[in-house]
VEXTOR-316015 format. One line per 3 residues: number of its first residue (from 1); for each residue x, y, z of N, C-alpha, C, O. Coordinates in nm, 3 decimals. Each point is the difference from the previous one (the first is absolute). Example, Ala and Ser with C-alpha at 12.3 -4.5 7.8 and 13.67 -1.06 7.14 Angstrom:
1	1.319,-0.569,0.780,-0.089,0.119,0.000,0.090,0.120,0.000,0.104,-0.002,0.066  -0.139,0.107,-0.138,0.082,0.119,0.006,-0.077,0.109,0.073,0.051,0.111,0.017 .
This chain:
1	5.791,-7.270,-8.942,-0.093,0.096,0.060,0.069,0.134,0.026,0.122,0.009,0.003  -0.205,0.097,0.018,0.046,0.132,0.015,-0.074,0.060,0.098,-0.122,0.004,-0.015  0.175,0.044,0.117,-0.073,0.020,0.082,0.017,0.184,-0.017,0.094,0.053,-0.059 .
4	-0.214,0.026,0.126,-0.007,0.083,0.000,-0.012,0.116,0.123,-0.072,-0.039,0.092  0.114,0.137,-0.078,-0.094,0.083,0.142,-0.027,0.100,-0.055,0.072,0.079,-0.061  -0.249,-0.076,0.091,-0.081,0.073,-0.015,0.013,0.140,0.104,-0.010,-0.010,0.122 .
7	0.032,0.123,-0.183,-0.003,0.097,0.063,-0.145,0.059,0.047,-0.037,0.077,-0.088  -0.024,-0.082,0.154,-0.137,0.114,-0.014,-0.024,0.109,-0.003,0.095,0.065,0.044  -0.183,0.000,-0.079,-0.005,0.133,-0.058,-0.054,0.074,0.085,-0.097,-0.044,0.061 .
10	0.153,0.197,-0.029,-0.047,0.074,0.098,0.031,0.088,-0.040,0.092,0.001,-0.082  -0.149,0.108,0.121,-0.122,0.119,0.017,0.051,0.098,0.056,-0.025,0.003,0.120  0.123,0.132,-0.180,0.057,0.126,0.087,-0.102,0.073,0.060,-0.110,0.011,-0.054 .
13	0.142,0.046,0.178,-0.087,0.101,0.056,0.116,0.061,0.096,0.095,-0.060,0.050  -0.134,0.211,-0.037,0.063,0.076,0.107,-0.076,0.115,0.036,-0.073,0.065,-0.075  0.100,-0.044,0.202,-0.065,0.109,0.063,0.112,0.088,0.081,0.116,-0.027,0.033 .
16	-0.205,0.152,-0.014,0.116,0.044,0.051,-0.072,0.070,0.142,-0.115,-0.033,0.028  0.181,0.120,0.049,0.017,0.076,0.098,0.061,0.121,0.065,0.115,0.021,-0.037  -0.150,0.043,0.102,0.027,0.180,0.017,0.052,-0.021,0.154,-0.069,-0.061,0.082 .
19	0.184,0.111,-0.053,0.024,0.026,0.153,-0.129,0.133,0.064,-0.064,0.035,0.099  0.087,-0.012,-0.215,-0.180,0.139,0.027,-0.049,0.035,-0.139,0.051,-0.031,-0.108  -0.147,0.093,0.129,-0.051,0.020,-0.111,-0.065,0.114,0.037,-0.083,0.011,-0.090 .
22	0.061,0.112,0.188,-0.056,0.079,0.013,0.132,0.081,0.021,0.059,-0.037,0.102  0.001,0.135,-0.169,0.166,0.039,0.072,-0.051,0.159,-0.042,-0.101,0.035,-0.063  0.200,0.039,0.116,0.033,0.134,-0.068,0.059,0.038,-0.118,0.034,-0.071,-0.094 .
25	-0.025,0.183,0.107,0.091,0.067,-0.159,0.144,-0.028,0.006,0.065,0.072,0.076  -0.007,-0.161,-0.140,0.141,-0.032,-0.002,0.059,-0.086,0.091,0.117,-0.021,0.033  -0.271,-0.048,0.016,0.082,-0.143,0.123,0.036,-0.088,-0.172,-0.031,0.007,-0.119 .
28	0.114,-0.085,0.212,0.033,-0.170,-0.015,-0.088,-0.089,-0.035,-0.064,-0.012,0.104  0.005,-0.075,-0.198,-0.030,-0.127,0.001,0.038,-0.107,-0.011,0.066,-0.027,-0.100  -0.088,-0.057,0.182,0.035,-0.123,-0.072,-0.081,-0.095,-0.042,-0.093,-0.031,0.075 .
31	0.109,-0.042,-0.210,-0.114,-0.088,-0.052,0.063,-0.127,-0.004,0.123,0.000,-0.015  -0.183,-0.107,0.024,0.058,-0.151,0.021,-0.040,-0.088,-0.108,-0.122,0.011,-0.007  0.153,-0.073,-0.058,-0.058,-0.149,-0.087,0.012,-0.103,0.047,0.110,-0.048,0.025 .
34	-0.211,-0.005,-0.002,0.040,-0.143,0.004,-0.077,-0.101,-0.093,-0.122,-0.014,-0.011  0.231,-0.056,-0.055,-0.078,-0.090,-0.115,-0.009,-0.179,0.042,0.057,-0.055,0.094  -0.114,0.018,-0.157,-0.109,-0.126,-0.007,0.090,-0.087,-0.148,-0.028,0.013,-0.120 .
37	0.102,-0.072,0.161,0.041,-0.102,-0.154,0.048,0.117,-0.101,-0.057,0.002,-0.109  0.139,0.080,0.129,0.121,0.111,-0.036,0.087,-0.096,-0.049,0.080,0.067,-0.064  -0.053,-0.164,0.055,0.154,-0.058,-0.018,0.120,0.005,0.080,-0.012,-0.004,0.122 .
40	0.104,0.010,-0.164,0.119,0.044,0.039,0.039,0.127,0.020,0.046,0.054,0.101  -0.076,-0.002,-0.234,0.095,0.153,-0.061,-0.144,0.061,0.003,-0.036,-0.027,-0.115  -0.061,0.086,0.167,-0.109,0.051,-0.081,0.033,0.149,0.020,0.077,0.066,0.069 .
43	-0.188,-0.042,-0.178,-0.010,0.162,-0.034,-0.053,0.101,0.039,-0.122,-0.002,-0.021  0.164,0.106,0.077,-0.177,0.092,0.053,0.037,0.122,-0.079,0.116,0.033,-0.026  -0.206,0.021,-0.004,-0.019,0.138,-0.069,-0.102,0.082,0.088,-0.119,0.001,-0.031 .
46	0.173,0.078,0.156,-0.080,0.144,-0.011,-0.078,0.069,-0.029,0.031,0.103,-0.060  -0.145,-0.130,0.087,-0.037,0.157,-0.104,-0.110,0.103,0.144,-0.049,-0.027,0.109  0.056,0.117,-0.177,-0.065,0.143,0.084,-0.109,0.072,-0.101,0.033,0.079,-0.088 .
49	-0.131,-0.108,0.107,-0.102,0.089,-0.116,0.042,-0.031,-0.115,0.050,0.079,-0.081  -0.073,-0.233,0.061,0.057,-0.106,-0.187,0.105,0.061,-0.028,-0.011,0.043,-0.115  0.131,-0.009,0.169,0.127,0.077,-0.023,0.124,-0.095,0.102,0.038,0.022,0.116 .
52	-0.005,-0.112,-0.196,0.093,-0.064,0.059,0.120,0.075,0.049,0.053,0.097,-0.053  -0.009,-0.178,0.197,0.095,0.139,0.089,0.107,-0.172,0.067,-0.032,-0.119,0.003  0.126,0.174,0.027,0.083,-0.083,0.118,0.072,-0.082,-0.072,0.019,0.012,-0.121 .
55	0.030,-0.110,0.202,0.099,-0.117,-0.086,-0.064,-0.129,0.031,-0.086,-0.004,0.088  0.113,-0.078,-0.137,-0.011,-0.139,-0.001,0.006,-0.072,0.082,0.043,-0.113,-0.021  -0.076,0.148,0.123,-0.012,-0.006,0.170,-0.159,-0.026,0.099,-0.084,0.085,0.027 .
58	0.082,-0.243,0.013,-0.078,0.006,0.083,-0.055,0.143,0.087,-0.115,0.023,0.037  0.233,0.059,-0.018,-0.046,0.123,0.084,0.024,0.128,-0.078,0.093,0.028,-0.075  -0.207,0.050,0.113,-0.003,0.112,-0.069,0.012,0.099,0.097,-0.062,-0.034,0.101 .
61	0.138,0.184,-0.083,-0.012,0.117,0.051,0.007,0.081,-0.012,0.115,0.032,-0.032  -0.203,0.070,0.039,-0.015,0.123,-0.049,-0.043,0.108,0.075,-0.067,-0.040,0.096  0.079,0.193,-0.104,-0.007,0.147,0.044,-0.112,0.083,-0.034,-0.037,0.106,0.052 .
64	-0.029,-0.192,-0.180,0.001,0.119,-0.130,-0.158,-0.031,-0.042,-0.066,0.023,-0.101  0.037,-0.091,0.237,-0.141,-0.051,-0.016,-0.143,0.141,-0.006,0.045,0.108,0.039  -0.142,-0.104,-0.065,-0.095,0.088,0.002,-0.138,-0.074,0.028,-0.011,-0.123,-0.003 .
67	-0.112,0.227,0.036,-0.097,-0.074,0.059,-0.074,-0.024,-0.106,-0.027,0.074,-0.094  -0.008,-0.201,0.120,-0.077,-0.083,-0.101,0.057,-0.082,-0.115,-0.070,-0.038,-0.094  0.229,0.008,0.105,0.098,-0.040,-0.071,-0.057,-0.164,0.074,-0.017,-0.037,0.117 .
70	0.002,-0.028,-0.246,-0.016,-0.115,-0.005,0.129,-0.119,-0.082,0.020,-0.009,-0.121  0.058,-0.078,0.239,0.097,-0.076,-0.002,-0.011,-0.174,-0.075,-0.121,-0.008,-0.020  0.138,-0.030,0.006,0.018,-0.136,-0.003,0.137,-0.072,-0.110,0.070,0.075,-0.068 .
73	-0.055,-0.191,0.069,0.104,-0.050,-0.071,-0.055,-0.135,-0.075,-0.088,-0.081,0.029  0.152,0.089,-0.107,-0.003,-0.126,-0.120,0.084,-0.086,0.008,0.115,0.039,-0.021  -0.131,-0.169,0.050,0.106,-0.109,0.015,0.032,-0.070,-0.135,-0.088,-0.044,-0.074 .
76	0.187,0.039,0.055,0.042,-0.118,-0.096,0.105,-0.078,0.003,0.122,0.016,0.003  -0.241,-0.155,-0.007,0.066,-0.134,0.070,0.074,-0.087,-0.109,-0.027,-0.012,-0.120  0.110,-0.036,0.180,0.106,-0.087,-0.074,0.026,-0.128,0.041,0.102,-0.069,-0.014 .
79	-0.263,0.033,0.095,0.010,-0.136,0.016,-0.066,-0.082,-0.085,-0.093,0.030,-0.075  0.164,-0.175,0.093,-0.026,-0.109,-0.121,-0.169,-0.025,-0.012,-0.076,-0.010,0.096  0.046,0.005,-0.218,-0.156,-0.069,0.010,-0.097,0.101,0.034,-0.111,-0.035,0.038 .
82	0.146,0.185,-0.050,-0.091,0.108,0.080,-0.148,0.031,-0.120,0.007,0.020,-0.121  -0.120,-0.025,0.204,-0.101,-0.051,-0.045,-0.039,0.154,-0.102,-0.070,-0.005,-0.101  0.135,0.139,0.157,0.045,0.115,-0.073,0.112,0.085,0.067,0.003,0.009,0.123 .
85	0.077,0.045,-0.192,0.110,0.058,0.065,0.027,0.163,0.044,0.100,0.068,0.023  -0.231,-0.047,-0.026,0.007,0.123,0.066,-0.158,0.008,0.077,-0.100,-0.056,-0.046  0.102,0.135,0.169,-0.068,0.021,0.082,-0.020,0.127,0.090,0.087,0.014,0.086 .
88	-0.158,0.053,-0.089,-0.041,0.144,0.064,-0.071,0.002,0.144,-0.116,-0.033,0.026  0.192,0.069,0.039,-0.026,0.046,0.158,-0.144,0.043,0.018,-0.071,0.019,-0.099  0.017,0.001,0.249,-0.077,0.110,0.027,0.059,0.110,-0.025,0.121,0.009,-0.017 .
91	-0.187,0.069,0.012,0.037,0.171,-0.014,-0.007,0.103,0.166,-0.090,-0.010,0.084  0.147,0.053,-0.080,-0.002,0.084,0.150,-0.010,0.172,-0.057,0.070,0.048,-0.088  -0.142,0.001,0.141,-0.052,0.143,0.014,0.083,0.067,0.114,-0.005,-0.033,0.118 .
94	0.087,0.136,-0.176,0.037,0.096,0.078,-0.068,0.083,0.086,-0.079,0.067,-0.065  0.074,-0.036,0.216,-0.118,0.095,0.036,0.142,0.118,0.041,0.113,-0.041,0.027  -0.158,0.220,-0.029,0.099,0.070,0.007,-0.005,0.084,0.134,-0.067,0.099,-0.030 .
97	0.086,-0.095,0.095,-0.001,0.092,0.120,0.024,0.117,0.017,0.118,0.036,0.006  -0.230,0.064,0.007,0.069,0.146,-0.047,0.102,0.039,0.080,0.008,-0.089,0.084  0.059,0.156,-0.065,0.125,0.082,0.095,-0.084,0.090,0.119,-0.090,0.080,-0.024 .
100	0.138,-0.109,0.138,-0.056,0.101,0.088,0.150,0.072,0.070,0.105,-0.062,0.020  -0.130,0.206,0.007,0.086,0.017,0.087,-0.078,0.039,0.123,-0.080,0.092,0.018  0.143,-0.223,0.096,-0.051,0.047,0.136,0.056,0.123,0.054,0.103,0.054,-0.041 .
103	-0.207,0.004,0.174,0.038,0.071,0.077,-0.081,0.030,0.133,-0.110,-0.039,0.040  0.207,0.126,0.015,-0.055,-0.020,0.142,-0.052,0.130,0.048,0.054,0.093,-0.060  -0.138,-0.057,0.144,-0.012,0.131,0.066,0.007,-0.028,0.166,0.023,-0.113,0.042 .
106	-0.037,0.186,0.016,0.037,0.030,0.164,-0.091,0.063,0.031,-0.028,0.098,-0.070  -0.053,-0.129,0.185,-0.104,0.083,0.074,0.001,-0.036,0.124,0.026,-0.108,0.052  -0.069,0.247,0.007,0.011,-0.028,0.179,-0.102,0.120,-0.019,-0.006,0.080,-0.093 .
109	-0.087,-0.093,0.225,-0.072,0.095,0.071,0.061,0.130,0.044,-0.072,0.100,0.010  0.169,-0.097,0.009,0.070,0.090,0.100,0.128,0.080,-0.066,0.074,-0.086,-0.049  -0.033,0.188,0.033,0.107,0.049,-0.108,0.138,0.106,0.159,0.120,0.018,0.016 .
112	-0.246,0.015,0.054,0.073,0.117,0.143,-0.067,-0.160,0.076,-0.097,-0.071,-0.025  0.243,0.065,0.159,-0.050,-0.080,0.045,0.083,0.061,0.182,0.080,0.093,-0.010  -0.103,-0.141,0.132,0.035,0.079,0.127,0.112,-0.137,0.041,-0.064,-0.105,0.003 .
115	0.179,0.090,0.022,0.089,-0.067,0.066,-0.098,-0.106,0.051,-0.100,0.031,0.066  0.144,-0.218,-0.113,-0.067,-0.082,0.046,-0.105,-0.059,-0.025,-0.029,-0.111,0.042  -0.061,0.205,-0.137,-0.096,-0.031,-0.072,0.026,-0.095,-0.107,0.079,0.019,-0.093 .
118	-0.186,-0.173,0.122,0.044,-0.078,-0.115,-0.080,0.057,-0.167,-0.109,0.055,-0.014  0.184,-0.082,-0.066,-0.002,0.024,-0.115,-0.047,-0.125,-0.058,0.037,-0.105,0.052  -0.114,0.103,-0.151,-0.027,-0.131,-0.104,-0.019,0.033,-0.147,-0.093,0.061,-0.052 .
121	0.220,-0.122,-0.014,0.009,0.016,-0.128,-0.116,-0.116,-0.086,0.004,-0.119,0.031  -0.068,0.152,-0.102,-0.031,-0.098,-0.105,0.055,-0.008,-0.104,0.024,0.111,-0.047  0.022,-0.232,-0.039,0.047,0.015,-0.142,-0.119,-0.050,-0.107,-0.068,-0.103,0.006 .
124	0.065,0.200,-0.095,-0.114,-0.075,-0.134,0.047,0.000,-0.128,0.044,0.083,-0.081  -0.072,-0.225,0.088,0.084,-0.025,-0.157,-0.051,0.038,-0.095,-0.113,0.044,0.021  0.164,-0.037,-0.176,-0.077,0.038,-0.114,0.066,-0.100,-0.103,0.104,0.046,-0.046 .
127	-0.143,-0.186,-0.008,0.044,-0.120,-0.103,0.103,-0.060,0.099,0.108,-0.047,-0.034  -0.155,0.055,0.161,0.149,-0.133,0.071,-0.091,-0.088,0.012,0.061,-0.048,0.095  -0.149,-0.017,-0.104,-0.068,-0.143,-0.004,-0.040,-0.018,0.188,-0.078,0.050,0.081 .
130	0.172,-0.140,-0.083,0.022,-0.054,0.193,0.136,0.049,0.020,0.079,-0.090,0.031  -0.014,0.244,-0.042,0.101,0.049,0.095,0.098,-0.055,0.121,-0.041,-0.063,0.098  0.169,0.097,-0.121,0.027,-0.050,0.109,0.035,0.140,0.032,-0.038,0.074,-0.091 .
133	0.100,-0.010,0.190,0.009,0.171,0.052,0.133,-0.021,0.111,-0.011,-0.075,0.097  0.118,0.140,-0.124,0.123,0.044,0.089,0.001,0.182,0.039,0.008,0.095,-0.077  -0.019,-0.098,0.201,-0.033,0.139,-0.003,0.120,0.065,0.102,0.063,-0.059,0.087 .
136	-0.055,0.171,-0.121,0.145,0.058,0.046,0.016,0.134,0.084,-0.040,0.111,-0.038  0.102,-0.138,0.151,-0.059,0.156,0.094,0.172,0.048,-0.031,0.104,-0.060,0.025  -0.126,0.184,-0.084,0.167,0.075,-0.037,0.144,-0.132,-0.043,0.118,-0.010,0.035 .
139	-0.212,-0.077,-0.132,0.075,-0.092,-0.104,0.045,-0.160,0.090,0.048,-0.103,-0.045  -0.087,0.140,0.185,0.007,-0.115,0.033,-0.119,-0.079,0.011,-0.101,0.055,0.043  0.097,-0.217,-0.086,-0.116,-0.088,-0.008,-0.066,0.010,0.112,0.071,0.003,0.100 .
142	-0.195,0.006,-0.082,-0.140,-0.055,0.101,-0.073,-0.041,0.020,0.015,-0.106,-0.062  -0.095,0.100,0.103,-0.140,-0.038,-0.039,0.027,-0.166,0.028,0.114,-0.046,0.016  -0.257,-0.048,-0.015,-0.001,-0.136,-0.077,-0.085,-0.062,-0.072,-0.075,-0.096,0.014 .
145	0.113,0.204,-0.134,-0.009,-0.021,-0.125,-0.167,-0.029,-0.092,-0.029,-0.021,-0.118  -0.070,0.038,0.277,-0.123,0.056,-0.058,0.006,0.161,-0.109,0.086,0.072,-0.050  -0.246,-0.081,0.057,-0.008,0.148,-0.084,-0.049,0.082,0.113,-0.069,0.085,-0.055 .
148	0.067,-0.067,0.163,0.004,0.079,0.135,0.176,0.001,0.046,0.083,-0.090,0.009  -0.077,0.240,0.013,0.116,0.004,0.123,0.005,0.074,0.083,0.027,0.109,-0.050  -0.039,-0.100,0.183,-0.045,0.056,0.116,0.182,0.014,0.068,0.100,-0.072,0.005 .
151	-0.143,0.212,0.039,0.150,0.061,0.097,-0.077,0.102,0.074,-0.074,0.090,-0.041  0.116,-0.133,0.189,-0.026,0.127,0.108,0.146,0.112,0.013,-0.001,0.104,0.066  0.111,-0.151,-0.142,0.127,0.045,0.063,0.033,0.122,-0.137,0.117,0.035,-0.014 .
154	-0.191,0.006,-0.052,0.069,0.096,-0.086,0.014,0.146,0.015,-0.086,0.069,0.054  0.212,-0.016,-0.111,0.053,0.099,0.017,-0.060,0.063,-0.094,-0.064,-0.049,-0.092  0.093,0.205,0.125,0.012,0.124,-0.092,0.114,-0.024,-0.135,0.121,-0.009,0.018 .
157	-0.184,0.003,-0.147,0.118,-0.009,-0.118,0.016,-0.160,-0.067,0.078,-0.024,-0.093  -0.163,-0.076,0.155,0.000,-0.076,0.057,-0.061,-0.078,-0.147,-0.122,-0.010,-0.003  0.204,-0.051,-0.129,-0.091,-0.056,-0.108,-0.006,-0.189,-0.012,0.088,-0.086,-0.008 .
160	-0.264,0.079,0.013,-0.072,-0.124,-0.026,0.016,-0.015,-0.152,-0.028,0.091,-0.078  0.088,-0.250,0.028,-0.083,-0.001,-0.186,0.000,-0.190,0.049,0.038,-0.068,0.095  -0.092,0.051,-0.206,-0.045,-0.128,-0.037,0.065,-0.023,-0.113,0.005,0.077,-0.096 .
163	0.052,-0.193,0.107,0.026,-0.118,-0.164,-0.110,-0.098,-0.025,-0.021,-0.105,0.059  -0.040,0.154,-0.150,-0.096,-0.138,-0.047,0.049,-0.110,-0.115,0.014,0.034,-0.118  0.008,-0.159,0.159,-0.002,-0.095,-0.084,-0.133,-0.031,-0.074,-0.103,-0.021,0.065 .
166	0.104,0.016,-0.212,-0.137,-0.015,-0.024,-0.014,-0.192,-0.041,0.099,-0.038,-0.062  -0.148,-0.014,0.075,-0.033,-0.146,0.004,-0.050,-0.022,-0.163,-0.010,-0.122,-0.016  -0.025,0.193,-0.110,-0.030,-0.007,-0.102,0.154,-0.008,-0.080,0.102,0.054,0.043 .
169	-0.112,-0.135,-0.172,0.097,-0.004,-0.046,0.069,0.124,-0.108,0.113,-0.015,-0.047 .
């Protein structure tokens, strides 16, 4: 007698994944594979708009992305009995984020003011999202860190500014 072991036959699949997928001009991505009955050694091929990119690497990363750049990878499996040996991901869509440059302006009611009189600065942002604001009476920090800053104690010569953090990427 001869005995035998039957291997069974299975079926590549991989998908992949975006640490983001909505980024700016010249962020970072990272894309992930993960395969389904790959084998041992398996293969991935890259590609970016049917234009194969990267190495032979579960992980892909790239700079050089643009909006509406569509990702995915091609596996090829090198396991025994594979029912076909290559297999194509979902596809992921780039979304692009235009560039803003934030900024800030300064407003108060009051420009001449009489010894003692409180003052109230407002800050208004322009592309800071949810702001955070460090504001500075003659370069030293004040304020806490609303977009109001109120002083009864200012002098003649005497300069208010604001730092806005903008919360958008």
């Amino acid at each position: 007698p001869v005995a035998f072991h039957v291997t069974p036959s299975v079926t590549p699949s991989v998908t992949i994944t975006a640490a983001q997928t909505t980024i700016c001009p010249g962020q970072q991505v990272t894309f992930t594979a993960n395969a389904v009955n790959g084998g041992n050694a398996p293969g991935f091929i890259w590609v970016v708009n049917h234009t194969p990119v990267g190495s032979n690497s579960n992980i892909f990363q790239t700079t050089s992305l643009q909006n509406g750049d569509t990702v995915f990878v091609i596996l090829n499996s090198n396991a025994p009995c594979y029912t076909i040996s290559q297999a194509i991901s979902n596809k992921i869509i780039v979304t692009m984020n235009s560039q803003v440059t934030p900024s800030v302006t300064i407003s108060t009611p009051q420009t001449t003011i009489c010894s003692g009189t409180q003052v109230t600065f407002s800050a208004t942002p322009t592309s800071g999202g949810t702001p955070t604001y460090q504001w500075k009476l003659n370069g030293n920090n004040v304020g806490d860190g609303s977009s109001i800053y109120e002083n009864s104690n200012l002098a003649s010569g005497d300069e208010v500014k604001v730092v806005m953090t903008s919360s958008l990427g």
